[in-house]
N, C-alpha and C positions, 0 to 999 in steps of 0.2 A: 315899671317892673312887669316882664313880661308873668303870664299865670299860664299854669300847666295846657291847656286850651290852645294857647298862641302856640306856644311851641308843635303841637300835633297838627295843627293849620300850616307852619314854615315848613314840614315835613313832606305834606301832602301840596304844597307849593312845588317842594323839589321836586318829587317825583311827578308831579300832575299840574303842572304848569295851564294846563288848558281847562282844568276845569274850577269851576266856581267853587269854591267849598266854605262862605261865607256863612252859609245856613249852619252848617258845622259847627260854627265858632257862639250863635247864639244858643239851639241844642242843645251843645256841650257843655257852656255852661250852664245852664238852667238845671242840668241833669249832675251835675259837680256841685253845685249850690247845696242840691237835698243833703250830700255826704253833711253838709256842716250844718243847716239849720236842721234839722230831725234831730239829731242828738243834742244840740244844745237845748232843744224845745224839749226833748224826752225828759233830760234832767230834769228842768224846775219845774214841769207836770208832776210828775215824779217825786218832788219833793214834796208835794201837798198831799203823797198816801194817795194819788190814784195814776190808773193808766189812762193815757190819751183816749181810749175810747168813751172810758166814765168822765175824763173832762170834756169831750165833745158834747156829749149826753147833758150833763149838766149844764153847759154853756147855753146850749141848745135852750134849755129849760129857762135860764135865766135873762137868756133874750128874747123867749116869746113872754117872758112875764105873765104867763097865766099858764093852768095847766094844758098839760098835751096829752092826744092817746100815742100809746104803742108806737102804730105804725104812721102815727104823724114824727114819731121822732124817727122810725127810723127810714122812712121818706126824707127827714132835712139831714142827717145823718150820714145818709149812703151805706146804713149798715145793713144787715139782714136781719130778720126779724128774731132769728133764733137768739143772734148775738145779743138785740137790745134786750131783749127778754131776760137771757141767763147776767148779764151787766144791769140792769136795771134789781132785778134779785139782792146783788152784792151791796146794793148800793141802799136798799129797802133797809138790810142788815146794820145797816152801820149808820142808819137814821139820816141820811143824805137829802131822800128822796121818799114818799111817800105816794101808796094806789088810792086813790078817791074813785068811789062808783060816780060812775056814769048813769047819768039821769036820765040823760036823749039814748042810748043804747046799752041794757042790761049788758048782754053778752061782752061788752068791751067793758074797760079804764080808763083815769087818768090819772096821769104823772103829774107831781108837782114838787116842785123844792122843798125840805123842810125848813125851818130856822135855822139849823143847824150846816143844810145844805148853803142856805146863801151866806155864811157867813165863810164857808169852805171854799164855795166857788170866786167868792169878791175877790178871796185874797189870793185865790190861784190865777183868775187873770189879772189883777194890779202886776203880780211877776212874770206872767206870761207876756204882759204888755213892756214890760221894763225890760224883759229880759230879749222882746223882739225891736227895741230901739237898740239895743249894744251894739246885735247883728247887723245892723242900717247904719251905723253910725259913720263910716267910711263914706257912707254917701253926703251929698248936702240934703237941705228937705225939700228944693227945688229938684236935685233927682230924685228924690225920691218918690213923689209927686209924678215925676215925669214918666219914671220907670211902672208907679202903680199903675197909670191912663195908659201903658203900651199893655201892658200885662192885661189888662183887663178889658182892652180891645181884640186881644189874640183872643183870651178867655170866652169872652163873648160868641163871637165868630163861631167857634169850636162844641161850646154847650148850648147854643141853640138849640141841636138836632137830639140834644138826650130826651 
């Protein structure tokens, strides 16, 4: 069954027989994929009472397993600093996440999970993780495997230079 993709490929076949538009076909999907996992992912973020940014944040937290400053989270983040600040805030509020002084630098903090936060964040990725096998299930786990090592050879290549 062809996907919306192929068809714009047979199209520019017709008219452009001579030129390669193969590149096209991977592109385009890659970039039609987000349409579907961003919003399925939005949802069951979502459903644990926060936004994608405060689960980043806390995931973040919960994989460095010890605490972080500031701008170490929003260096692995890619946010800006204003962001993690005013989202780190919200998240102080609602007992998530907790400021501990900083002993090696007055002038800064750190961030750390509360109780309350990990038991928040376990169960938001247990569904975040369940909820990204549905999206894959279409594949076998041999592509899936296969597809992660191409992805993450492109990836590579590409984030070297950041």
């Amino acid at each position: 069954m062809p996907d919306h993709v192929e068809k714009l490929l047979k199209q520019w076949q017709n008219v452009r027989p001579d030129l390669d538009c193969s590149p096209m076909g991977v592109i385009g999907r890659i970039g039609r994929m987000e349409k579907f996992i961003s919003p399925a992912v939005e949802k069951v973020i979502n459903e644990h009472g926060m936004s994608r940014i405060e689960f980043d944040l806390m995931a973040t937290l919960r994989r460095a397993d010890q605490p972080l400053t500031p701008t170490e989270l929003y260096k692995t983040t890619m946010l800006s600093s204003g962001a993690v600040s005013s989202k780190l805030d919200k998240l102080v509020d609602r007992d998530w996440v907790q400021r501990l002084a900083n002993m090696e630098d007055r002038r800064s903090c750190r961030v750390a999970l509360t109780q309350h936060g990990v038991s928040i964040i376990d169960a938001a990725v247990e569904a975040h993780v369940a909820n990204e096998k549905l999206l894959l299930q279409s594949l076998t786990l041999e592509e899936q495997a296969d597809l992660s090592m191409l992805l993450a050879k492109w990836l590579g290549q590409h984030e070297r230079d950041l």
